[in-house]
MARVEX-147792 format. One record per residue: x, y, z of N, C-alpha, C in turn; residue number from 1; residue in one letter. Coordinates in nm, 3 decimals, decimal comma. Layout:
N
    n.px    n.py    n.pz   ca.px   ca.py   ca.pz    c.px    c.py    c.pz num residuo
       X       Y       Z       X       Y       Z       X       Y       Z NUM       A
...
This chain:
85
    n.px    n.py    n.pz   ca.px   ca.py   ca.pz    c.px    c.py    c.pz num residuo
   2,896   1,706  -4,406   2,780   1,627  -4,371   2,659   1,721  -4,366   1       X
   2,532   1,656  -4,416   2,417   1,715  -4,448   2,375   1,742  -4,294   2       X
   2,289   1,857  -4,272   2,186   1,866  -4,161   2,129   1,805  -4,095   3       X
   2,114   1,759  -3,990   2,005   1,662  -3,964   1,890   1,666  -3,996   4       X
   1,881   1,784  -3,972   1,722   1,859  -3,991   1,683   1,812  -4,128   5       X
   1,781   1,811  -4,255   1,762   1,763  -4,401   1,755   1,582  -4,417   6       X
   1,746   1,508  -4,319   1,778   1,362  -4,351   1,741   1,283  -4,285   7       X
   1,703   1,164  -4,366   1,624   1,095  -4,328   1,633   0,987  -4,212   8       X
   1,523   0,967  -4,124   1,555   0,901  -3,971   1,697   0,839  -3,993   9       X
   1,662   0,719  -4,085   1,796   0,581  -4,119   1,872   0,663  -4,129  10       X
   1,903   0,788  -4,257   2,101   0,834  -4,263   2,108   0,872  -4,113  11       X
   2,020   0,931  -4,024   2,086   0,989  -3,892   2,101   0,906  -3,829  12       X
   2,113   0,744  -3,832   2,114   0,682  -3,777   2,234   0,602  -3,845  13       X
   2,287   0,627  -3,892   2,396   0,597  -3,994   2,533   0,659  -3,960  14       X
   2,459   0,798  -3,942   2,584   0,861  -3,939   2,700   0,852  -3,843  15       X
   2,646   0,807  -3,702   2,772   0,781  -3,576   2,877   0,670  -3,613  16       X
   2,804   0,602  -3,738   2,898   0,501  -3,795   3,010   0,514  -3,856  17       X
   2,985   0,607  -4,009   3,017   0,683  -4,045   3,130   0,761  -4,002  18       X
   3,115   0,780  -3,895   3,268   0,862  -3,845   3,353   0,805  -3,762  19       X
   3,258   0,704  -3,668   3,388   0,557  -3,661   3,442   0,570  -3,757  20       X
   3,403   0,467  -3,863   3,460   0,424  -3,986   3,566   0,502  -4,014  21       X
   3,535   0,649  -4,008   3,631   0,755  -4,060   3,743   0,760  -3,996  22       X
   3,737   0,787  -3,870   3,829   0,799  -3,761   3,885   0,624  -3,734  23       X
   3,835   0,539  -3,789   3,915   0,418  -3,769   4,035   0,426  -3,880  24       X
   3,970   0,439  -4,029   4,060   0,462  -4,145   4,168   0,596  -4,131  25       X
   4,146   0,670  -4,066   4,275   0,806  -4,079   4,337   0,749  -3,962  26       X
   4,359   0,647  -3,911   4,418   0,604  -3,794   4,481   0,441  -3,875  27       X
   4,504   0,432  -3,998   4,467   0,296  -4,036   4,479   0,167  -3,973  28       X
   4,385   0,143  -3,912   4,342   0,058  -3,804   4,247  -0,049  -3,917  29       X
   4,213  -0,144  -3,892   4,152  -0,264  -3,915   4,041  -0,247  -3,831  30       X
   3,951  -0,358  -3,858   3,824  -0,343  -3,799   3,841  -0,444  -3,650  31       X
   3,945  -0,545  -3,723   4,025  -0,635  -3,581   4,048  -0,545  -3,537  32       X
   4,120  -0,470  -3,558   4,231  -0,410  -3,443   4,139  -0,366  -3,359  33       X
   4,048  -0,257  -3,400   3,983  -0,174  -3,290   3,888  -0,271  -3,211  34       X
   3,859  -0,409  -3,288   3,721  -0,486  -3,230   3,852  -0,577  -3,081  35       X
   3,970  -0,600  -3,109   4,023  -0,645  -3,034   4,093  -0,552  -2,885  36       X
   4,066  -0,419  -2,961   4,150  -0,302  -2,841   3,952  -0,290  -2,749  37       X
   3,853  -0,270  -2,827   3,734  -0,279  -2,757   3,664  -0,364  -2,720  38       X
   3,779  -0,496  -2,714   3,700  -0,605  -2,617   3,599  -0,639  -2,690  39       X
   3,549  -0,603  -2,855   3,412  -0,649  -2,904   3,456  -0,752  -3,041  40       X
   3,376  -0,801  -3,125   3,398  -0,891  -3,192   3,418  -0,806  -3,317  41       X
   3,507  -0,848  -3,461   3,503  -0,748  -3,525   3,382  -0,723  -3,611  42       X
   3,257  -0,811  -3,603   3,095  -0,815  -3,646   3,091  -0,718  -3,605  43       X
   3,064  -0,681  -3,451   2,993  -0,540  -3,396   3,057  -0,435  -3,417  44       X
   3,188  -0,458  -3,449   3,242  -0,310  -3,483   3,204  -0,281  -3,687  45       X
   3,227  -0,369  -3,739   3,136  -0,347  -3,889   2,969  -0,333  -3,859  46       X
   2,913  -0,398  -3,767   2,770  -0,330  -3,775   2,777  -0,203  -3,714  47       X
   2,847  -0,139  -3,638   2,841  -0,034  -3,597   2,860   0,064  -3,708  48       X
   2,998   0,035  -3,776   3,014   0,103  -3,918   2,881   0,171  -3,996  49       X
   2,870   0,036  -4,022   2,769  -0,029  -4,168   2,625   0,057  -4,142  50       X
   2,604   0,033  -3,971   2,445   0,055  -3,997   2,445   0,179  -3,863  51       X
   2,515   0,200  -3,787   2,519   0,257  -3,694   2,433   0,194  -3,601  52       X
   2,376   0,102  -3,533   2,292   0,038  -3,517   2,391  -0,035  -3,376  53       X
   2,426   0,085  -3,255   2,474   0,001  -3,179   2,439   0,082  -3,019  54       X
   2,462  -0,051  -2,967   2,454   0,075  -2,774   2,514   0,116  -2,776  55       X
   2,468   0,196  -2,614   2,575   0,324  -2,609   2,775   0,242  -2,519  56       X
   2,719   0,108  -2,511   2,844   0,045  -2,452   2,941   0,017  -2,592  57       X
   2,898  -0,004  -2,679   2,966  -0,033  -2,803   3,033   0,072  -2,835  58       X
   2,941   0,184  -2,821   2,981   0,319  -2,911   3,122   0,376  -2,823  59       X
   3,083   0,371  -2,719   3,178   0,423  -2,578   3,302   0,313  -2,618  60       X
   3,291   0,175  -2,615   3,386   0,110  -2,661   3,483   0,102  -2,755  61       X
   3,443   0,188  -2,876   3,501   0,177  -3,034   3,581   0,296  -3,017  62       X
   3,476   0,429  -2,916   3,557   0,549  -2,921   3,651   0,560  -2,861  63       X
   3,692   0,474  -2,711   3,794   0,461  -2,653   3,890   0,350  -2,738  64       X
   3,855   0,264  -2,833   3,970   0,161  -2,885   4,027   0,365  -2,972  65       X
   3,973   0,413  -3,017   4,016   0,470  -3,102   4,075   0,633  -3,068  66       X
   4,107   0,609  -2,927   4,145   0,734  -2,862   4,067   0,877  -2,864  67       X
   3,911   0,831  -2,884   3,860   0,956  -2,880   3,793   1,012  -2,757  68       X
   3,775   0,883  -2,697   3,669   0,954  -2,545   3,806   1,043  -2,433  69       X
   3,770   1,161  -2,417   3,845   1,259  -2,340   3,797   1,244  -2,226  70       X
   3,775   1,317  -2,078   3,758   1,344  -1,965   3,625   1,402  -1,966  71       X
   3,651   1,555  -2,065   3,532   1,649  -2,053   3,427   1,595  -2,137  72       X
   3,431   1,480  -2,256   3,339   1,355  -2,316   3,245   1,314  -2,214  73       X
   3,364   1,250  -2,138   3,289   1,167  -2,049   3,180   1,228  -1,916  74       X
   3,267   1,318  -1,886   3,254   1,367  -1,728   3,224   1,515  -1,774  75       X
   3,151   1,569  -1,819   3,107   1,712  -1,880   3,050   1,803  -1,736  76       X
   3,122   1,907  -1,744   3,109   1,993  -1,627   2,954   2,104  -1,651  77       X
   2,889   2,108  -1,574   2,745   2,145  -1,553   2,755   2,306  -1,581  78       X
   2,696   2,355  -1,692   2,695   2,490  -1,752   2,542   2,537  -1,712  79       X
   2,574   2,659  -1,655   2,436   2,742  -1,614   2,462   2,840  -1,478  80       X
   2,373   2,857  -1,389   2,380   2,939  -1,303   2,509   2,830  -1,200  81       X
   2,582   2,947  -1,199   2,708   2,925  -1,081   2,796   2,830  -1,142  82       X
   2,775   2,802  -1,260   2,880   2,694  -1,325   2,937   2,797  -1,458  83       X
   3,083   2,767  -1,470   3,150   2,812  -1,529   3,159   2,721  -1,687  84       X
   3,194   2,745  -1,784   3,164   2,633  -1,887   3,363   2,650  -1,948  85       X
């Protein structure tokens, strides 16, 4: 994947889709499946695809149908003075 820095607003706005999509297909999952494991319709999970064009409840939704949201995802431990990373 290109730079951000190289591309244009829309592809970066594309791209969180994009790797749904990806990570739905190397999992071969349906767009049901994951729209039914995330409680969402399978529309919002293809617009999410298609256009990336979704909240952050959707996004959080698709990544947990698809086993990606972890602990340290979610709950990220505070790096800097007196914090350990």
């Amino acid at each position: 994947m290109a730079s951000f820095d190289s591309m244009s607003s829309a592809a970066v706005a594309e791209a969180p889709g994009q790797r749904l999509k990806r990570a739905r297909l190397n999992q071969s999952l349906s767009q049901q499946q994951v729209a039914d494991t995330a409680g969402l319709s399978r529309r919002a999970v293809a617009n999410a695809e298609n256009t990336g064009a979704m909240n952050l409840e959707t996004f959080i939704a698709v990544l947990h149908a698809l086993g990606r949201v972890s602990n340290h995802a979610v709950n990220p431990r505070p790096v800097g003075r007196g914090y350990k990373a």
